[in-house]
N, C-alpha and C positions, 0 to 999 in steps of 0.2 A: 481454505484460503489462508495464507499468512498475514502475518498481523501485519501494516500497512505504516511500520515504526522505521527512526532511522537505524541505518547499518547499524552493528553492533558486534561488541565480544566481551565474553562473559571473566578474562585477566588479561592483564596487562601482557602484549605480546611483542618482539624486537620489529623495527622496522621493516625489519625485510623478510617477514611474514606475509606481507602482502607487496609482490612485483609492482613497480609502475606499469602502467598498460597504456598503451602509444595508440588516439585514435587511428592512426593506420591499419591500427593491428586488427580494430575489429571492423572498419566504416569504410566503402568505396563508392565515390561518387556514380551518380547512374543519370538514366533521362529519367522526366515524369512518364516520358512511354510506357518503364521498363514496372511503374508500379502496377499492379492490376485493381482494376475497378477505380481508378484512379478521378478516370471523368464521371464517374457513375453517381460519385458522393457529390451529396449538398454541401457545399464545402462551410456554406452559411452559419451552419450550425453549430460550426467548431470555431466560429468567428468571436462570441463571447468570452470562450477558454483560452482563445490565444491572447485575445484582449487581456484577460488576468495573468497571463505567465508577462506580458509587456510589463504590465505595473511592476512586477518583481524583476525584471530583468533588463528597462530602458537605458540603467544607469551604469552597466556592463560594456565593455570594451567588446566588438562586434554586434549588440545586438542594439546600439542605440541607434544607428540609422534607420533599421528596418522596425521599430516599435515608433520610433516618433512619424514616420509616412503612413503605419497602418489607421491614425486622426484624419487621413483626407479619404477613407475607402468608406464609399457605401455598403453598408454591412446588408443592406435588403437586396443587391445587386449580387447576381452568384458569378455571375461574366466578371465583374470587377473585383471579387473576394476572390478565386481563380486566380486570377492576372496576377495579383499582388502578389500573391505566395510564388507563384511560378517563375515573377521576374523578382525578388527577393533573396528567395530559398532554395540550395542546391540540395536534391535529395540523394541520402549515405545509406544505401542496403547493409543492414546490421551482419556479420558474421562473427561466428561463436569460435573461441578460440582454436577450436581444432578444424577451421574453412568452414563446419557446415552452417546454413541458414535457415533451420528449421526450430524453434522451440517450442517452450510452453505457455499458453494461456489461459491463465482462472479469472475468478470473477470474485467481486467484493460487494459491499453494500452497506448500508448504515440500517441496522434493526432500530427496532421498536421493543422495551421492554417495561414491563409494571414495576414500578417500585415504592419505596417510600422514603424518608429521611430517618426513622425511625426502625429499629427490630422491633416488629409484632405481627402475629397472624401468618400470613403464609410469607412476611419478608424477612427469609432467614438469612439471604445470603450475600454476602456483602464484596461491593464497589470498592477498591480502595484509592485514597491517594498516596502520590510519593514518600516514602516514609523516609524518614529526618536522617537516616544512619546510611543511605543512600550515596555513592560516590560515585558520578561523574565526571570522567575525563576526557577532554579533550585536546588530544596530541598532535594538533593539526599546527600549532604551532612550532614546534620540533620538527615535524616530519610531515611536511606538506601531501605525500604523498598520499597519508592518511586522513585527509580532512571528511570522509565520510567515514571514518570509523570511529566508534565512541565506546570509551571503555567503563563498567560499571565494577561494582566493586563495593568493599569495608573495611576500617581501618582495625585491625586489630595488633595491636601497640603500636609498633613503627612499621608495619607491613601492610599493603594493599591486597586481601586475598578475595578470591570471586564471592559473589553477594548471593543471601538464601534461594536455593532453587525454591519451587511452585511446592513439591511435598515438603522440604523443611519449612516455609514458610507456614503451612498449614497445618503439618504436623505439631507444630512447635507453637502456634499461633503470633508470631512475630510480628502479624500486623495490627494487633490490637490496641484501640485508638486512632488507626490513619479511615479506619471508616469515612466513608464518601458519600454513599446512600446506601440504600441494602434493596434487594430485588428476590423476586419468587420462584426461580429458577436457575438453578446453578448450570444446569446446559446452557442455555442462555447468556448467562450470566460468560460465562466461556466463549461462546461463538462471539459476543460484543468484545474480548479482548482478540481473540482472532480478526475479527473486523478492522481492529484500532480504536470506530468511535461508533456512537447510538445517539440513541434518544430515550429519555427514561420516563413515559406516565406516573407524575406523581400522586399518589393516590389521596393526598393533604392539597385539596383545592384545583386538582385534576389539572395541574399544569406539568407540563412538557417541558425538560430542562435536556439541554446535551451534554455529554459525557465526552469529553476530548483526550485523545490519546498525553497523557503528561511525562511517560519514562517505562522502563522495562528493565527487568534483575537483572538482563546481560547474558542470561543463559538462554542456548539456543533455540527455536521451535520447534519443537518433533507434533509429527502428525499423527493425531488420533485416531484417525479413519487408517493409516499404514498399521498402526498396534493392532489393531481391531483385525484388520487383513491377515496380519502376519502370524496371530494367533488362531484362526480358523473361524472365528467370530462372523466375518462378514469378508462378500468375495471383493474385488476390486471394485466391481460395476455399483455394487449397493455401498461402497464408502464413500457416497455424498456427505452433505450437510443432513441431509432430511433422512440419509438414512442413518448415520449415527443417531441422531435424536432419536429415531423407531429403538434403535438397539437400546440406549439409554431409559425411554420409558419401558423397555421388557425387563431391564437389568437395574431396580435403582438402588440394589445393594450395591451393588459395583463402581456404580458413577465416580466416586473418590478415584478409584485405582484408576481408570480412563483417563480423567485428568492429569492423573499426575504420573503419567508417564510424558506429558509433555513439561519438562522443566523450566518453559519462559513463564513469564508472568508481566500482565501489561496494568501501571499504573493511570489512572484518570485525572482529569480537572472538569469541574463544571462551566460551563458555557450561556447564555441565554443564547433563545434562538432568536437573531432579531431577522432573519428573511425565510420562511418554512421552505423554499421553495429552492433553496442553495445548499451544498451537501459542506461536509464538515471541512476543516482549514486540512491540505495535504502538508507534506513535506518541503513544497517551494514557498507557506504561508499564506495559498490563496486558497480561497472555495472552491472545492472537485464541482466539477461541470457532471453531473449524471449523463453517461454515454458517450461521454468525451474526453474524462478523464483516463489517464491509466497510471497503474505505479510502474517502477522500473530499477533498473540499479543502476544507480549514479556512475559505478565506475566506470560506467563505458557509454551511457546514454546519458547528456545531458540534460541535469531536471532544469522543467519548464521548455523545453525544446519541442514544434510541433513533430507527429509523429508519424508516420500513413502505418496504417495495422491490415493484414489481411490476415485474418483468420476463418471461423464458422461458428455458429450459433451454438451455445449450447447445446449436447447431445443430440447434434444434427451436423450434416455435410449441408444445411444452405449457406453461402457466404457471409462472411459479415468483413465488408473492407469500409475502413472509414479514416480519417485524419482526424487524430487524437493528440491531445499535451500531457506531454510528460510531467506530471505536478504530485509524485508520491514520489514513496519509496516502500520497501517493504522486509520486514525479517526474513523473510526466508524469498524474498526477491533476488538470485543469483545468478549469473551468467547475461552476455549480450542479448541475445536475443527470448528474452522473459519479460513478459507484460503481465499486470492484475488491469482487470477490466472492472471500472467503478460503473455499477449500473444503478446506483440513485439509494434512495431512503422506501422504506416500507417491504411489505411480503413480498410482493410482485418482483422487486427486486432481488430479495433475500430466492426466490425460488430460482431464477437466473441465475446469478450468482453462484448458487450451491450446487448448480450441477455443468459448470463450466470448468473443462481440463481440455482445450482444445489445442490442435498443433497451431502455428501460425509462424507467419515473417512478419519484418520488418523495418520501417523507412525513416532515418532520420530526418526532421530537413534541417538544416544549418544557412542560418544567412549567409552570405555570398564570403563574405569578408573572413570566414570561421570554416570556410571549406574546405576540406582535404583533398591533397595533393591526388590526382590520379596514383594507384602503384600496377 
């Protein structure tokens, strides 16, 4: 699963690197008929998560009408949670630039890992935060066009050149001093920046702190379970999550070299947790709803916008259609029709998650006033 960060690139690149892309190009309005399983979902349930993308998005040009009415809906009424969205919200079958309407869907989750504030005992391996020689840019003021891409980077005398990959950093030990906490498992350790965010058992007073996604080197994701594949390691079907880790405890000379063929690197902030029960801040700045959230890529799917998903269950054909909000985003989240499915905090979740690569469509809705022209 990709790390759950904003867009990103690893130099500085010309505007027109990245096309404008014309909702037209990928959204065509439809009925709710045309959704499947449409009437089938509790729509109630996705009623807290919409509530949250509102708070982020009431004071926006289209979407202030349809958040200040959702205050009169009885949220325990599913006839009236229904009604709302249906007379609201016009729903935009996503298409992937080349017409088709079929992509991919994986699964995320917030771990659980041991750690301490201190190196001792089995906590050798370390959390970092942003380090100080770090340059973020933001060109969205230049080139509007770009306002989801962020460029990272170092200043080396008057030149902006791309920032330490994952092996130079480690090679070189580059991060020394930005320690954050240190933890007992460098797979782990790994899957939580894949993730974005955790939670870390501290083992000084057995308190529970979060670990929030704070920045990334800017170099791209590459997948470890593809290395793994592509080297005869392991076949497609056994490059989950849980089976990388099997490879990993069989191999832990090797562990170093696995890692660092992926060149991103995700820096943290600490968090308290003040509601256990709420998953980590996404991308729109609100708490992911477990099961209702998804990430997505901004450039074509409006974050915070709700969303109707028809896909299938982890390494299963049972259905899974449900109305989801758009409230991430993710590194290696690309093309229209690409979803990460947030399914909550702890194993239960982590085991979902880790074995979701599922096809799927999907449904934008757009309040009335934001909706696209038939073409």
């Amino acid at each position: 699963m990709p790390p759950p960060t904003p867009a990103q690139t690893s130099a500085p690149t010309p505007a027109t690197a990245v096309p404008p892309v014309r909702q037209a190009d990928v959204l065509r309005a439809v009925a709710y008929a045309d959704l499947p399983g449409w009437q089938d979902d509790d729509v109630r349930e996705a009623w807290p998560a919409l509530l949250a993308s509102c708070g982020a998005l009431a004071a926006r040009m289209g979407w202030r009408e349809a958040c200040a009415s959702a205050a009169s809906v009885d949220p325990s009424d599913s006839a009236a949670v229904r009604r709302f969205i249906e007379e609201r919200f016009v729903p935009h079958q996503v298409r992937n630039l080349d017409g088709s309407l079929t992509g991919t869907v994986t699964g995320y989750y917030e771990p659980l890992l041991r750690g301490s504030r201190n190196r001792s005992g089995p906590f050798r391996t370390p959390l970092h935060r942003a380090p100080a020689d770090l340059l973020t840019i933001d060109l969205a003021g230049l080139y509007p066009e770009l306002k989801h891409l962020r460029l990272r980077g170092r200043v080396v005398g008057n030149r902006v050149v791309p920032y330490y990959s994952r092996a130079e950093l480690e090679q070189q030990n580059r991060l020394a001093g930005a320690e954050l906490l240190w933890v007992d498992d460098p797979i782990e350790a790994f899957f939580l920046q894949v993730q974005g965010s955790g939670r870390v058992l501290l083992e000084e007073g057995k308190e529970i702190v979060r670990v929030a996604y704070a920045d990334q080197n800017g170099h791209p994701y590459r997948s470890i379970g593809r290395y793994l594949v592509d080297r005869g390691e392991l076949t497609l079907e056994q490059a989950s999550m849980q089976g990388i880790k099997a490879w990993a405890a069989a191999h832990p000379g090797r562990v170093q070299e696995l890692l660092q063929a992926n060149p991103s690197y995700v820096f943290f902030r600490e968090e308290k947790i003040t509601d256990p029960a709420a998953g980590p801040k996404g991308a729109l700045g609100v708490p992911l709803t477990p099961r209702r959230s998804i990430a997505i890529d901004p450039l074509y799917i409006p974050l915070g916008a709700p969303v109707f998903l028809a896909t299938t269950q982890p390494n299963s054909t049972a259905p899974l259609r449900r109305l989801m909000l758009a409230q991430d985003t993710g590194g290696a989240i690309r093309n229209p029709v690409r979803a990460d499915f947030f399914w909550g905090f702890g194993p239960d979740a982590g085991e979902l998650a880790g074995r979701m690569k599922q096809s799927g469509q999907m449904w934008v809705l757009l309040p009335s006033a934001l909706a696209v022209s038939a073409q």
